[in-house]
C-alpha positions as a printed Julia matrix, in Angstrom:
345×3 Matrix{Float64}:
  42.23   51.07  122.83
  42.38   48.95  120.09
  45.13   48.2   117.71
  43.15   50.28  114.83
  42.79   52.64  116.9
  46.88   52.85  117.78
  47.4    53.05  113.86
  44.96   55.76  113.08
  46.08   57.78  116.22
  49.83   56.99  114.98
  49.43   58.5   111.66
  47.44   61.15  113.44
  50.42   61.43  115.42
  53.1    62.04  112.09
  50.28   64.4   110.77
  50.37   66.71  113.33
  53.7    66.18  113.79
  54.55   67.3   110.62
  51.58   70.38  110.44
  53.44   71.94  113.81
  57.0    71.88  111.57
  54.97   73.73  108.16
  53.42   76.19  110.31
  56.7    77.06  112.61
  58.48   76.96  109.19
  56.03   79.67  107.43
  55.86   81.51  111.04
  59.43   81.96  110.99
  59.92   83.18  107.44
  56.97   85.78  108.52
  59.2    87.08  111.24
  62.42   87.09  109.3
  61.09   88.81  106.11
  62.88   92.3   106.46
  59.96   95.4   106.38
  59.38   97.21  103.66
  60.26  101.03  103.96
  57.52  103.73  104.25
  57.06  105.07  101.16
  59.38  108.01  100.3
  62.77  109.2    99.31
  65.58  106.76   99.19
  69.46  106.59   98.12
  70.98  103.8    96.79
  73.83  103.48   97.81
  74.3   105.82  100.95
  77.94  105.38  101.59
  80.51  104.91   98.98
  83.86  103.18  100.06
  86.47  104.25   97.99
  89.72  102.44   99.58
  92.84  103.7    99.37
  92.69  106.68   97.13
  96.44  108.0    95.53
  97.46  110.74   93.33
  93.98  111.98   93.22
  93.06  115.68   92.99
  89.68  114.85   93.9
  87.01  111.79   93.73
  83.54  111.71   92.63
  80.34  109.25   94.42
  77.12  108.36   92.36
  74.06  108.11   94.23
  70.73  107.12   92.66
  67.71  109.31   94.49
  64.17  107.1    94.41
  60.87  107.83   94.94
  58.73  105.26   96.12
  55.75  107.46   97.15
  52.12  108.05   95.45
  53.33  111.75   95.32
  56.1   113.98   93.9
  58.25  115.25   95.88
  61.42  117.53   95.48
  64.73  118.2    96.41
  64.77  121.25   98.64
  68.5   122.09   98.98
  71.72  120.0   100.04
  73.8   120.5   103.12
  77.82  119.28  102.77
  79.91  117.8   106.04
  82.87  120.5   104.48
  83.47  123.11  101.91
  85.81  120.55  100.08
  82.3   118.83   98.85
  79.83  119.69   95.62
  76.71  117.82   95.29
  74.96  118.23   91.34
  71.53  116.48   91.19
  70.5   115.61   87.98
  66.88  117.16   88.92
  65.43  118.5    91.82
  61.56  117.53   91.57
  60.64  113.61   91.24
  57.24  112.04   89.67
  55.71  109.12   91.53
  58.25  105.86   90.73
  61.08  108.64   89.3
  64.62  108.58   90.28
  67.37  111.03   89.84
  70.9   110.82   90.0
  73.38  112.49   92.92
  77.23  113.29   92.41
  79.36  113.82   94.78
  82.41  115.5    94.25
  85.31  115.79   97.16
  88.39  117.92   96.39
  91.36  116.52   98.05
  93.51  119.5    98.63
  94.83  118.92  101.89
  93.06  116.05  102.73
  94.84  113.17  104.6
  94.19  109.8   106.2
  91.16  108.35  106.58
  88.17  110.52  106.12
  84.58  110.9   105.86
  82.62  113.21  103.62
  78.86  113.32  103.99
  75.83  115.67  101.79
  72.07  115.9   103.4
  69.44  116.56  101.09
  66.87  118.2   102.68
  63.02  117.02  100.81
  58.97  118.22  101.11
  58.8   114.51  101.93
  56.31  113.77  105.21
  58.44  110.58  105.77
  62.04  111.27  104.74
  62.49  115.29  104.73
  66.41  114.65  104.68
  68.39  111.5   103.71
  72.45  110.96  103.41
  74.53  110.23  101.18
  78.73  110.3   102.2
  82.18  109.06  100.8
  84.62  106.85  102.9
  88.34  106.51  101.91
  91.82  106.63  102.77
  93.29  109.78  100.96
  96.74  110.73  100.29
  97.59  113.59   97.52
 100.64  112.13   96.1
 102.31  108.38   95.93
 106.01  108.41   96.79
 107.98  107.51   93.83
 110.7   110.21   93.95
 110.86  114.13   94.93
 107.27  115.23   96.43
 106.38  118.51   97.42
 103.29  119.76  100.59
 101.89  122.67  100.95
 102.29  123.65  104.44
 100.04  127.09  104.53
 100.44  130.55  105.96
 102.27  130.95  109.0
 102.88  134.12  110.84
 106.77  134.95  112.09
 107.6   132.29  114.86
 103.98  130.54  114.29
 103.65  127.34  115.3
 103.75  124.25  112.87
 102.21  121.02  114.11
 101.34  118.9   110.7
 100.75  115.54  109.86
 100.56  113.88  106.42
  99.81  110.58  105.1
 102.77  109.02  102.33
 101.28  105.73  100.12
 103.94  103.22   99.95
 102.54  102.5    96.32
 104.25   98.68   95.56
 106.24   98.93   98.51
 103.72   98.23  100.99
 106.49   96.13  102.84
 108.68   98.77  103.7
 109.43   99.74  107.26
 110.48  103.04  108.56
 113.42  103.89  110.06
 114.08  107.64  110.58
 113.93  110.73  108.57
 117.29  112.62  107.47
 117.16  115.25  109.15
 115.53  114.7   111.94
 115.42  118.65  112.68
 115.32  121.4   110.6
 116.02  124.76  112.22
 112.86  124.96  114.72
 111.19  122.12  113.51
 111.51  118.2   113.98
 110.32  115.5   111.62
 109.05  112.34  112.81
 108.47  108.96  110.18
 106.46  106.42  111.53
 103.83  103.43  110.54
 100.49  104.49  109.6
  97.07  102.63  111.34
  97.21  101.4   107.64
 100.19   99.34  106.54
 100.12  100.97  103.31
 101.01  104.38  104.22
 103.95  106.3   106.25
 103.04  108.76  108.32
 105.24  112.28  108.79
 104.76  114.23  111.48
 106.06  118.18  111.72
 106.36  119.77  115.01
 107.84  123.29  115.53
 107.88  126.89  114.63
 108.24  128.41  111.17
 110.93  130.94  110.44
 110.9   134.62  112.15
 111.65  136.69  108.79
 108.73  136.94  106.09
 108.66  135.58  103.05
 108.96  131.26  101.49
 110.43  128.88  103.15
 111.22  125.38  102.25
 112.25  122.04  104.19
 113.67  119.52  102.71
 113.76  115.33  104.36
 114.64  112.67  103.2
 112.71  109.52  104.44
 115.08  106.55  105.25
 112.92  102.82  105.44
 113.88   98.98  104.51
 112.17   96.13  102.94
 109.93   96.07   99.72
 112.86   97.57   97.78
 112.84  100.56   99.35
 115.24  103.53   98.0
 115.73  106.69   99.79
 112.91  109.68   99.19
 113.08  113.15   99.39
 109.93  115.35  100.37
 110.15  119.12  100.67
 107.77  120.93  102.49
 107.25  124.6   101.56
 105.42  127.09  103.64
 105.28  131.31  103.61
 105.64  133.44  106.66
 103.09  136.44  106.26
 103.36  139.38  108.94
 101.37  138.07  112.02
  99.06  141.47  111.71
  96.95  141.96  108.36
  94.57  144.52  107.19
  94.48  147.33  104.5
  97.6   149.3   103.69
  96.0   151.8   101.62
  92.65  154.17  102.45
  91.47  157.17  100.6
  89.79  159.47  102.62
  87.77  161.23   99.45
  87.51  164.79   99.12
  88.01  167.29  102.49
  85.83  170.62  102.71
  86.68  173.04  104.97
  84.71  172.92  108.03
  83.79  169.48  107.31
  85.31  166.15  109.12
  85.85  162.97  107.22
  85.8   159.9   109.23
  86.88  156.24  107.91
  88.51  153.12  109.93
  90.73  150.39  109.56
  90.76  146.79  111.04
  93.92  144.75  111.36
  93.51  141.43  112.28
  95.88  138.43  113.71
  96.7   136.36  110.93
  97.96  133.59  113.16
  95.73  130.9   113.74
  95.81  129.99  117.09
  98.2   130.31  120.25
 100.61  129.97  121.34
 102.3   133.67  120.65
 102.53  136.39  122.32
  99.31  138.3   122.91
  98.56  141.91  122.03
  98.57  144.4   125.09
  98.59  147.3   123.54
  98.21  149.88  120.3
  99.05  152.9   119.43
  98.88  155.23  115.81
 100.48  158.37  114.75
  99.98  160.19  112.22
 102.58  162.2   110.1
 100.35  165.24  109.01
  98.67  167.51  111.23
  95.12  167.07  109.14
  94.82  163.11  110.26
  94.1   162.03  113.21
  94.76  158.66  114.21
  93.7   156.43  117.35
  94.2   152.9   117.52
  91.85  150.4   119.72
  91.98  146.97  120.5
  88.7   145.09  119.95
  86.66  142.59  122.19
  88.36  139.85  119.69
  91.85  140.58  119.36
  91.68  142.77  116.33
  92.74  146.7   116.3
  90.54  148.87  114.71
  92.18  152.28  113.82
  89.94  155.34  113.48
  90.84  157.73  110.76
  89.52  161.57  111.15
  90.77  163.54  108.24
  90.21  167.81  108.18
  90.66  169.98  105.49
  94.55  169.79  104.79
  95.2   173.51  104.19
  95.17  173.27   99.76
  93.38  173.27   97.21
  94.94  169.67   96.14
  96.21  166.24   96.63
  97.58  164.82   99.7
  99.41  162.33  101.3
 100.35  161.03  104.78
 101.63  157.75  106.66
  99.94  156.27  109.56
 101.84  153.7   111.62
 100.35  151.41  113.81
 102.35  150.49  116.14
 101.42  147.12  118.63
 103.2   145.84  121.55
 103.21  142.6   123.11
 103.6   140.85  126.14
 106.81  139.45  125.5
 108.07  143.19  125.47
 108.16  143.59  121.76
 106.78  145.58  119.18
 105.64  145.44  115.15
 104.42  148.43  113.18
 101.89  148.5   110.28
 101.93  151.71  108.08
  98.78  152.55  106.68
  99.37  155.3   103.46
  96.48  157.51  103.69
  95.24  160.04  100.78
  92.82  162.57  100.14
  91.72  166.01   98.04
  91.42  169.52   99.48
  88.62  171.39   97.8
């Protein structure tokens, strides 16, 4: 080979050289370019982050809804994660290119900790017939600055209590717990300990609510140090209801002679779950001789009292008292009257 021959095939060389780098170059900008979407239905953004979310009653998400398709398409109906969530859309049908806008709305009554709230829209789209949109957030109802008051529900008499809330440290993120004063009230301990997030407390109630009916109220006080921390009180309020619920009044309606008038009654368990005694057996009376009264207990747990009212003897108004009376298997018993009327003819 000759030494023109070396130089041509040496800038030959840098030439090719250099076309193998442009074309790996272009190739690999080919395979990184992220694909375009199939035309359709798209929300921008899908998840709102909201943080850490204080003295809120509830929090609102704005979604835009796109159409990128060649047709129009609409907005069917919307599925929420929770009944706490309301989705409004600002229009249900989009033109080819239109958009509409999505709110979502979370109330946080109860809601504590981190949590996730999450709407489907279900569309007459071929390639998206349902997208998401959600909320993400740490929620806590009220900031701790002084005297705070949770709702702790509906209990029945003895139910059990087992309740954890979140407390923002607000400016005091620093602060470390120590214990809560008391630690027990009557059948129910109180526990104050560091949230997964260093900027709440979290306060844990474990127990039974009173026996006797009626509100009840327990008051803590949360003891921490650091981040100029100063003693706070929280009172938790609850209401015992009667474990048993169901009508107390029926009206049986007018009563003919020779004709039977038949109604029922359903009491249910108002406590949530176990653990409490369970229902072994019911029984009614009646206190007039034209009601009848039987009591059953149902494949659920409930009682269902049949009611067979005769003609009471007069021309006029009447009155009687059915108790329902419903042992457990801890040996005792509760009664539910039932006031019962009707109208000889």
């Amino acid at each position: 080979m000759t030494a023109h021959s070396s130089q041509r095939l040496g800038r030959y060389q840098h030439l090719t050289v250099l076309s193998i780098v442009l074309v790996g170059w272009a190739a690999g900008t080919a395979c990184n370019r992220r694909p375009e979407p199939p035309p359709g239905v798209y929300a921008s953004p899908t998840v709102r982050n909201l943080g850490i979310v204080a003295d809120r009653k509830e929090v609102n998400g704005e979604y835009r809804i796109a159409n990128t398709s060649a047709t129009t398409v609409r907005l069917l109906k919307s599925i929420q994660s929770c009944g706490c969530t309301k989705l409004q859309l600002s229009t249900d049908e989009l033109p080819p290119g239109g958009s509409a806008t999505a709110t979502l709305t979370v109330d946080l009554d109860g809601q504590f900790g981190h949590k996730e709230f999450e709407a489907r829209i279900e569309t007459d789209s071929a390639t998206t017939p349902v997208i998401r949109i959600g909320i993400v957030g740490d929620f806590t109802v009220t900031q701790l600055d002084g005297t705070v008051e949770f709702d702790l529900g509906r209990f029945p008499p003895s139910g059990a209590i087992s309740s954890e809330f979140a407390i923002f440290k607000g400016s005091i993120a620093a602060a470390k717990p120590i214990a809560c004063d008391p630690t027990t009230i009557g059948a129910v301990a109180v526990a104050l300990a560091e949230s997964e997030n260093p900027s709440f407390f979290t306060v844990k109630l474990s127990g039974s609510a009173p026996s006797a009916t009626g509100p009840f109220q327990l008051p803590v006080d949360l003891n921490a140090e650091g981040g100029s921390w100063a003693k706070r009180r929280i009172v938790f309020r609850g209401s015992v209801v009667p474990r048993w619920t169901g009508p107390e009044v029926v009206s049986m309606g007018f009563l003919e002679l020779g004709n039977a008038v038949d109604s029922s009654v359903i009491l249910r368990d108002s406590s949530p779950a176990p653990p409490h005694p369970a229902l072994v057996r019911a029984e009614a009376t009646s206190s007039a001789d034209w009601l009848k009264a039987k009591a059953t207990i149902g494949a659920g747990g409930e009682v269902e009292v049949s009611l067979s009212a005769s003609h009471p003897g007069v021309a006029e108004p009447v009155d009687a008292t059915v108790t329902v009376t419903l042992h457990t298997a801890d040996g005792s018993a509760s009664t539910w009257p039932v006031a019962v009327s009707g109208r000889g003819l």
